[in-house]
N, C-alpha and C positions, 0 to 999 in steps of 0.2 A: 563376523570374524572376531575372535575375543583377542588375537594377540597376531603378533608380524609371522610366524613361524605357522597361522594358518594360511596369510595368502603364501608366503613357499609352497604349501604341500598343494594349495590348488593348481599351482604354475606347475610345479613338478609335475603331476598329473595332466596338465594339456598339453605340453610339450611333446609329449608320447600321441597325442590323438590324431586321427588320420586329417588330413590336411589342413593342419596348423604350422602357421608359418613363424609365427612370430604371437609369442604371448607375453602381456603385464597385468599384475595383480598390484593394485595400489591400497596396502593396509589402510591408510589415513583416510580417504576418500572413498574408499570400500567402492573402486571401478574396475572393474574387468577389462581389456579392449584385448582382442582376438584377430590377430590378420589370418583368413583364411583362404584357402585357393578357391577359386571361382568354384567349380565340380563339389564341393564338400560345401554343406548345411550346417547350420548353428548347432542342429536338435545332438549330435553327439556330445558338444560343447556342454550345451543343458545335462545331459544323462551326467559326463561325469561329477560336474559340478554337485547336482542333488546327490549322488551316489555319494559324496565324499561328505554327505552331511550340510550344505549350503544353500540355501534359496537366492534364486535370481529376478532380479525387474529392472524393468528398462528405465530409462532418464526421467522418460513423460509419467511415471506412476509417483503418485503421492510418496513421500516420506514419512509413512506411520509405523511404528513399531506395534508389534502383537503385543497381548500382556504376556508377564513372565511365564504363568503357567503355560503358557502357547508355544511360547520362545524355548522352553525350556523341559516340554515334556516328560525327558526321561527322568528328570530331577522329580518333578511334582508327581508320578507313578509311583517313582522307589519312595519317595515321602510317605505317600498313603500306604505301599505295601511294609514299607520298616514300621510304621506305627502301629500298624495291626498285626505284626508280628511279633513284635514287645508285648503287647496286649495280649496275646496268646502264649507265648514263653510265659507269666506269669499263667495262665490257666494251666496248662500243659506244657512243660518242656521241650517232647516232641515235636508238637503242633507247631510252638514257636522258631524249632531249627527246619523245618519242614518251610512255614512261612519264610524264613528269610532265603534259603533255598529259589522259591518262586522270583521275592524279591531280587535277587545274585541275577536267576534266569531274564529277567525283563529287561535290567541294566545293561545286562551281557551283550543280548542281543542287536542292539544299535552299534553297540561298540566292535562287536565283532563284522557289522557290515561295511562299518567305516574303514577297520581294518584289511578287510579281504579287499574292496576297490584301491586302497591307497598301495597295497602290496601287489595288485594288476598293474598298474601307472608306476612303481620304479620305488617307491616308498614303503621300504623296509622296516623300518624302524622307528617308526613313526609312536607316540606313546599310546595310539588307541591300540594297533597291537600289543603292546608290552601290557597294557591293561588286560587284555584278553585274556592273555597267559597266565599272568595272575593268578583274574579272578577264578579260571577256569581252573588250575592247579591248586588253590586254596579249597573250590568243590569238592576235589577229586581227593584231598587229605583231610576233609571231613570240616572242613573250618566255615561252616555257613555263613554264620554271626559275624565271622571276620571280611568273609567274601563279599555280602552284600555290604559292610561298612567302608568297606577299601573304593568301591567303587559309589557306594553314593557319597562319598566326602568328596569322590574328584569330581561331582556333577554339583556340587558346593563348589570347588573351586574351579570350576569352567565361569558360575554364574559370577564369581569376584572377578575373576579375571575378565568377561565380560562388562561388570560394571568401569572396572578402570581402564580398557580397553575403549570404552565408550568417555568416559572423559580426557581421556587423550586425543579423541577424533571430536571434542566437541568444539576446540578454537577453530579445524580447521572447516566443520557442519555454519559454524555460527559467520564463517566469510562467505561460506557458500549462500548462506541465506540471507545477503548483504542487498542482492540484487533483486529484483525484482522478474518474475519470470515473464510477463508482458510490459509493452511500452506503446504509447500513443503517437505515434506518427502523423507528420504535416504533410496533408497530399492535396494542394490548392486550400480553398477555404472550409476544409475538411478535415476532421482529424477520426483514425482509425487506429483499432487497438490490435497489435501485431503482437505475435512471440516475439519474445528480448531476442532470439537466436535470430530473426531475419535483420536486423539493424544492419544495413550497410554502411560504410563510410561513405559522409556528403548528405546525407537525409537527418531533416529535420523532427525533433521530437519535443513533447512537450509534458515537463513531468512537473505536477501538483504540489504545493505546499504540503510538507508530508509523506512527501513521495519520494525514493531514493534511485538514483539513475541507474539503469541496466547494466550500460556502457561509460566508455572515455568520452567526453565532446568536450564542445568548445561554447562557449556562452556564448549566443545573441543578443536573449535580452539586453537592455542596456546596464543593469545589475542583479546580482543576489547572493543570497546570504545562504550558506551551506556548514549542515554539522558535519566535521569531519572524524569525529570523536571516536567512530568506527575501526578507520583504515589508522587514524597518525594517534590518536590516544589524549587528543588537544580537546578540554571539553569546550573553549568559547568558539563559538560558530565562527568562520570564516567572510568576510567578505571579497566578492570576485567578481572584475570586471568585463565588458564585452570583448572577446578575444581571447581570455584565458580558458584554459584548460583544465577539467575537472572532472575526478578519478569518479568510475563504477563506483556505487556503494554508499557516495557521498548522500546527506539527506537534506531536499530543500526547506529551508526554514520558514520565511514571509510569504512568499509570495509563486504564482505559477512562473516558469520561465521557460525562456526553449532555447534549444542548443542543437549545433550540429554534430555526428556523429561523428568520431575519428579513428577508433577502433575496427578491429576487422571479427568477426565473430568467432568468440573462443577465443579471442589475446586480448582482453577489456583487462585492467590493473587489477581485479580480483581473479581471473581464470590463469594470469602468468603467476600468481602469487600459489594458487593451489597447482597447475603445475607440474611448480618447482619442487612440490613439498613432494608429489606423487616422485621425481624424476631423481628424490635422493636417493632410493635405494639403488640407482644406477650409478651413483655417482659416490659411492660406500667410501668411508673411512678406513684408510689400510689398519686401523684396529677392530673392524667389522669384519673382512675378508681374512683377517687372521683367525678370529673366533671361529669362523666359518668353518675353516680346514682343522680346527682344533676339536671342532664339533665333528666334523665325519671321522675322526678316529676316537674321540670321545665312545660314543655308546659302543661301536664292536669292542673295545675297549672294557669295557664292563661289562657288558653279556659277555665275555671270556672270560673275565672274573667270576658270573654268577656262576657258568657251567663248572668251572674248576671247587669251587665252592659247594656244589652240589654231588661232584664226583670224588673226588680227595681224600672227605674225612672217611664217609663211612670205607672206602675201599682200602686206606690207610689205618683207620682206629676202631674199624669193626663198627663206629657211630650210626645213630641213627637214620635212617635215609628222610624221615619224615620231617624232622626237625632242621637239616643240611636243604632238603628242598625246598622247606617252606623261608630260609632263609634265603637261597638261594632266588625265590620268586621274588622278592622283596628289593634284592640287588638288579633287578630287571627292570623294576617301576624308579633306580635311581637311574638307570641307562640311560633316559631320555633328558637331555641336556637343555630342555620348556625354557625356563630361566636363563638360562646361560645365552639362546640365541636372543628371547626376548630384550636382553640386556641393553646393545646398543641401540638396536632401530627405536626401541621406548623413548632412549633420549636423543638420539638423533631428531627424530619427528615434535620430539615435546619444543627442543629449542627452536628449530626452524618454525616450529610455530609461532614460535612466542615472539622472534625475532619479525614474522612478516604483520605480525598484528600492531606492530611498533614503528613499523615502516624502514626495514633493513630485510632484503632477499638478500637469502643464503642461498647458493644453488649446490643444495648438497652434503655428504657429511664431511667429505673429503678435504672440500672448503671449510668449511665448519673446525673439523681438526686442525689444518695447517693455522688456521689464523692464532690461534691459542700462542704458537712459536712467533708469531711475528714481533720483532725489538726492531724496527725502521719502515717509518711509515712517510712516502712522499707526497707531495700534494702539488696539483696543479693551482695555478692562481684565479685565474679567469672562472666564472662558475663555477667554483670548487670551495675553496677561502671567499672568496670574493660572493655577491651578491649573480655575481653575473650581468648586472642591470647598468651599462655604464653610462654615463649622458654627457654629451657636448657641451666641454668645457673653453671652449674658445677656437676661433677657425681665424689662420692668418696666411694672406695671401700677397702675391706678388703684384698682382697690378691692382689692389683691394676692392675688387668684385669677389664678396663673399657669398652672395647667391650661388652665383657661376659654378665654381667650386663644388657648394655644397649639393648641387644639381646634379652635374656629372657623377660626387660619389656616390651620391643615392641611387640615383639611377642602375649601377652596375651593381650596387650591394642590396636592391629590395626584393631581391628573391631568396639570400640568404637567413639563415638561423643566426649566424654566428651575433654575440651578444652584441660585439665593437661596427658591426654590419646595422645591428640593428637601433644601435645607439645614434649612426646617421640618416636610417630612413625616418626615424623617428623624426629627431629635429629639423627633417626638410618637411616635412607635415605638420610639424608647428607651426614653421612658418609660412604654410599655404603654397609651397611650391608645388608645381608640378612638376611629374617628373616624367622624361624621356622615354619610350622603347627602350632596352640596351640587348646586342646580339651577338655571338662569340663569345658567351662567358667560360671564363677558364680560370679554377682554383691554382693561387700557386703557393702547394704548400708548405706553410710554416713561413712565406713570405709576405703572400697581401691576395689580391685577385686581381685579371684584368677583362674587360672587354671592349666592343666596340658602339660610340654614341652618338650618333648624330655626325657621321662617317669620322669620327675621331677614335683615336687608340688610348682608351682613359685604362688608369693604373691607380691601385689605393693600393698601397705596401709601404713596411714597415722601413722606417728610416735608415736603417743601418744596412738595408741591401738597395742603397742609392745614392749616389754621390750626391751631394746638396752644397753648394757654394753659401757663403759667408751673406747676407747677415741670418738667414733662414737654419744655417748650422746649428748659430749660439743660441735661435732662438728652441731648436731643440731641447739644446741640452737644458735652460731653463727650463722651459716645460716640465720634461723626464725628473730633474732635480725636485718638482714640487708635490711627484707622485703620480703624473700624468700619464693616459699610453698614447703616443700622436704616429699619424698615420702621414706617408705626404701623397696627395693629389698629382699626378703627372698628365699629361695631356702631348698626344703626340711626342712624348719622348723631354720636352719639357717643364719644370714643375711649377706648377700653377699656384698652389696651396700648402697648409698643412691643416689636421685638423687635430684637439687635443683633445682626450677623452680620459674621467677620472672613473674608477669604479669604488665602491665602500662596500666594506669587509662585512664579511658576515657577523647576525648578531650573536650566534653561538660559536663562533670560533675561538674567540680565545678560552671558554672556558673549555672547550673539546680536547684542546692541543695543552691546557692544563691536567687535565685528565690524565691522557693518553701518557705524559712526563711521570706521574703517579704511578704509571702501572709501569713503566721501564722502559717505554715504546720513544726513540728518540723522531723527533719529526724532520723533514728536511721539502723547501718549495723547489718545484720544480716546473719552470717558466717560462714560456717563448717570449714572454714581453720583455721590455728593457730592461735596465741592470738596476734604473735611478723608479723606475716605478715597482718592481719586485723588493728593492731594498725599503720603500717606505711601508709596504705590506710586512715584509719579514720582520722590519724592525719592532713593528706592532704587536707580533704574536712570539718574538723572541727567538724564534728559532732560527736555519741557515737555507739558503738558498741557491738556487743557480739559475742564472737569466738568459734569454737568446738563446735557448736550446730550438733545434730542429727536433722533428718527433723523433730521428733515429740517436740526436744527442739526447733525449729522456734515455730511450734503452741503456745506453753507456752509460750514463747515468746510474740506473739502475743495477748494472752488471758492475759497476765499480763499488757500488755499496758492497755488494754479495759478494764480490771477492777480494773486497778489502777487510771486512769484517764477520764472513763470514758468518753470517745472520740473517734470516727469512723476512724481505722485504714484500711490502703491502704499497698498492699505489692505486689513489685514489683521483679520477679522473671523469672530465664529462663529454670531450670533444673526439673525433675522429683523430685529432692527433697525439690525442692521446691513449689511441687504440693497443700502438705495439707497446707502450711500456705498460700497462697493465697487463698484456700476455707475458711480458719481459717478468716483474716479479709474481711471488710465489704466489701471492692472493691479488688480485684485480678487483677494484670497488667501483663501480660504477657510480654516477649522480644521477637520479630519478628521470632528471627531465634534459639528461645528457641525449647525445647523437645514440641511433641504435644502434651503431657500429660498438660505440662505446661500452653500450648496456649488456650484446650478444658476446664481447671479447671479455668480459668482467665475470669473477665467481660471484660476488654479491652485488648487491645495488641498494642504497640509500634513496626508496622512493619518497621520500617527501622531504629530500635534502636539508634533513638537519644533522650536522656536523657532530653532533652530542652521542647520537647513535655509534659513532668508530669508535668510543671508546666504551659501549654497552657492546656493541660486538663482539669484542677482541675480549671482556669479562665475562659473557653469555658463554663465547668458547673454552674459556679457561675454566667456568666451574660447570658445561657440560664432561670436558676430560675427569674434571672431579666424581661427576656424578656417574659414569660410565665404569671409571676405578671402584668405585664402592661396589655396583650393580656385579661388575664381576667376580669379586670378593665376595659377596656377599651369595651367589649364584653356587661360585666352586665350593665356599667353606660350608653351606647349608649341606652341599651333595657328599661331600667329603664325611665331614660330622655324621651323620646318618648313613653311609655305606659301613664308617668302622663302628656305629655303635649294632646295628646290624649282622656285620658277621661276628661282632663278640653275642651278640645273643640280647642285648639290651633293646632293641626297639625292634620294630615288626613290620607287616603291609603299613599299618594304619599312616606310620611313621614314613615311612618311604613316601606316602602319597602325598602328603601331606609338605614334605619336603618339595616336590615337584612343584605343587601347583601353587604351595604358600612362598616359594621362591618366588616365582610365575608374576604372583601379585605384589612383592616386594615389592621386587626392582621396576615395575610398572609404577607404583606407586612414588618410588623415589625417585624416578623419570617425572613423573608429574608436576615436580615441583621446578623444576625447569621451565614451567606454562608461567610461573610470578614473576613480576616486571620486577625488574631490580634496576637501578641506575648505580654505577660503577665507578 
């Protein structure tokens, strides 16, 4: 497919085929997927597809491209037949307009088959008919020379628009080739080389110095060292320990290692990445679905021009019919609006590219646009600003058994994610504790969690939804005042404990939220933690905050921005609780290795959680709007310019075609620069 407005015309055409239920053509990915009814066969799928000029192969067939002349037939024919018939024009004149005649008829012929299927399946208007008519109407007024040049220029600009068509799909060819299509699986003291696609989650695998992982898993080994250079754009290799988490695609540097699988087949970080990218034209920019309806009265539009144009004068000024026709035919090759629809999906797809090879999903154009608007941007604190990674900064207890304490909280929080959860099982594994069974557990949220241990009612939540007597109070509020987030221990209704936990800011944060100030985007934290540990965060990055919010006080939050200032708020979060206020404002940012909850309710996501990317985001979208303004400027004034120089009599087919297809590869081209990493 050379451009977005061929997979249209293949969709258009299956939707009409008998028992298709549901069809997607993904330009970028050049994938077909066909839900069909049980009683109906692929083979009609196949006819139309070949019929409309396409060739199809399955997943399992190699990725080789023909050479040009293979690829490209009709072009390499009319080549040799225009050459020999210049060659003959200079012998003979005749021979010559005879020769290009033959030539007109070879070119025709494909285009006119292309035509008559795409006019079966509901496509009208499509430029390979308006081609047809042309050329066939330039035959028929005697214009050979012009007839076979009209149409081999546009088998010239199929093969441009094919060339840029193909480097628009090659960021997203170059992640699909990330991964490796087998993988070495651990089966006892055996290992066996399986397809990447059978990897389930929980099976072990073991990939070679040199070898880059299928899948998501989890390191075993006890270390190693990985290029990520790929997926996050970071040339110094990584180092990663036993228990971390490491994306598809990565490539191991030292040494063999093996890891467990965590992924489920087809959602590995490089298949949600491609996707997304396939799932944008479902998720169109209301300046794409505008173009859209602008285009279906577009050409009827101008084929009423042409006709009038062709009827008028001579029946008005006695004018010639041949000269009114042959302009006329001319106005038919501007009908097709190539360019104009090419426009956005070009850069739609170039930025979404560009943006997941940098480590920021966009899910979409729609997201894509709105972020452009966005002037307030919230932030959660915990894994967001924050490292996420908090550690045990002091544990104070009432009858000072600090084991005790720290036992019971471990216990109820070691089956949790949450970072403050995990900053406790942590430090009771440093110190060699063991820890208990715990049963009944029950999240409470935005407050703490409780369950039951060792037949007691243990409770870890947050201080301020529990009465705490004096001297345990003050010794809070110290804590909090020093930046701390402290949790209290309860036991049977009793409080046993406190425990203090500090978290450190991320290393890219303040220059992000310097940024993000540059571009006009004001920032604001938005915090279930304390008032005195949010305020030593805020103070650091300058900005304003709000503390002790429940997830539904985020949304009010959010909803007071938007209706106090009127302006498209962004909110960028990693936890479950901060699910609804990312639905709450207009763009939702997920953090990479947030909750899925988080990542599913989010238009974008920050996979490899650097904070630097919101403010490449929010400039990717503002000079995609740019590039999209130009592309259609640049689209209408080409077809404009050439329709009025046209019917004054100054330009001709040659000009008309050339307009379509040098449009075509324009705005392709000036999409393409959308694909250059820029930092903002």
């Amino acid at each position: 497919m050379d451009c977005a407005s061929c997979a249209g015309k293949i969709e258009k055409a299956l939707r009409s085929a008998p028992g298709v239920v549901q069809v997607k053509v993904a330009f970028a990915t050049e994938r077909l997927l066909v839900d069909l009814n049980n009683e109906h066969k692929t083979e009609a799928v196949e006819k139309i597809v070949k019929g409309l000029g396409f060739g199809l192969k399955s997943f399992d067939q190699p990725d080789t491209e023909d050479p040009i002349w293979k690829s490209h037939s009709t072009f390499t024919l009319m080549a040799v037949l225009m050459t020999l018939s210049f060659v003959l024009m200079l012998i003979n004149p005749e021979w010559g307009s005879n020769g290009f005649m033959v030539a007109t008829l070879a070119g025709l012929i494909p285009f006119a088959r292309k035509a008559l299927t795409q006019i079966k399946n509901g496509t009208w208007f499509g430029i390979e008919t308006l081609m047809t008519v042309a050329a066939s109407g330039a035959l028929i007024l005697g214009e050979t020379t012009e007839a076979a040049l009209v149409l081999f220029l546009f088998t010239i600009g199929e093969l441009l628009e094919g060339f840029a068509g193909r480097k628009a799909k090659a960021g997203i060819k170059s992640l699909m080739q990330l991964t490796p299509d087998t993988a070495w699986r651990i089966e006892g003291n055996n290992k066996i080389e399986v397809p990447a696609d059978f990897l389930t989650p929980g099976e072990t695998i073991e990939v070679r110095a040199g070898g880059r992982l299928p899948v998501d898993a989890v390191l075993i080994s006890e270390a190693g060292i990985f290029d990520e250079s790929a997926l996050t754009g970071e040339s110094i290799p990584v180092n990663r320990n036993t228990g971390e988490k490491v994306l598809a695609g990565c490539l191991v540097v030292d040494q063999p290692i093996r890891l467990t699988v965590v992924s489920e087949p087809g959602e590995s970080a490089i298949d949600r990445i491609i996707d997304l990218i396939d799932e944008a034209d479902e998720r169109r920019a209301p300046i794409a679905r505008m173009v859209d309806k602008f285009s279906a009265w577009y050409t009827p539009l101008v084929m009423s021009i042409a006709g009038l144009v062709f009827l008028l004068p001579p029946l008005l000024t006695d004018a010639s019919w041949n000269a009114w026709a042959y302009k006329a035919l001319a106005l038919l090759l501007i009908a097709c609006p190539c360019a104009l629809i090419v426009s956005i999906p070009a850069a739609v797809t170039s930025a979404l590219t560009s943006a997941s090879r940098f480590g920021a999903l966009i899910k979409g154009g729609a997201a894509l646009e709105q972020m452009r608007l966005v002037k307030w941007l919230a932030l959660d604190k915990t894994g967001t600003l924050t490292e996420g990674k908090p550690k045990i900064t002091g544990i104070h207890t009432t009858n000072g058994d600090e084991a005790t304490v720290l036992r019971l909280a471990a216990a109820i929080e070691q089956n949790s994610n949450h970072p403050l959860a995990k900053a406790i099982v942590s430090e009771a594994e440093k110190r060699g504790i063991h820890l208990p069974e715990a049963g009944d557990i029950r999240v409470l949220l935005g407050r703490g969690v409780k369950g039951s241990v060792e037949n007691k009612v243990i409770k870890v939540i947050a201080p301020r939804h529990v009465d705490i007597e004096n001297p345990l109070s003050e010794q809070v509020s110290r804590l909090e005042a020093k930046g701390n987030t402290v949790v209290v221990v309860i036991s049977d209704n009793s409080v046993i404990g406190l425990l203090a936990m500090a978290d450190s800011l991320r290393k890219d944060a303040i220059v992000a939220i310097e940024h993000l100030n540059k571009q006009g985007v004001k920032c604001v934290m938005l915090t279930g933690d304390n008032r005195r540990a949010a305020a030593a965060i805020a103070n650091q990055l300058s900005i304003d905050y709000e503390a002790e919010l429940m997830p539904d006080d985020k949304v009010k939050a959010i909803r007071r921005i938007q209706s106090t200032y009127h302006q498209p708020v962004a909110m960028v979060g990693d936890g479950i609780n901060d699910a609804p206020a990312l639905k709450a404002a207009e763009v939702g940012i997920a953090m990479g290795k947030g909750s899925d909850v988080a990542l599913e309710t989010a238009d974008a996501a920050l996979t490899h959680e650097r904070l630097t990317e919101l403010p490449n985001m929010i400039g990717l979208s503002r000079r995609t709007a740019r590039i999209i303004r130009q592309n259609i400027i640049l689209a209408l004034g080409i077809n404009t310019l050439v329709l009025l120089t046209t019917v004054f009599g100054i330009t001709g087919l040659m000009a008309a075609v050339m307009s379509d297809t040098g449009g075509t590869v324009l705005v392709t081209l000036n999409a393409l620069r959308l694909m250059r990493k820029k930092d903002y």
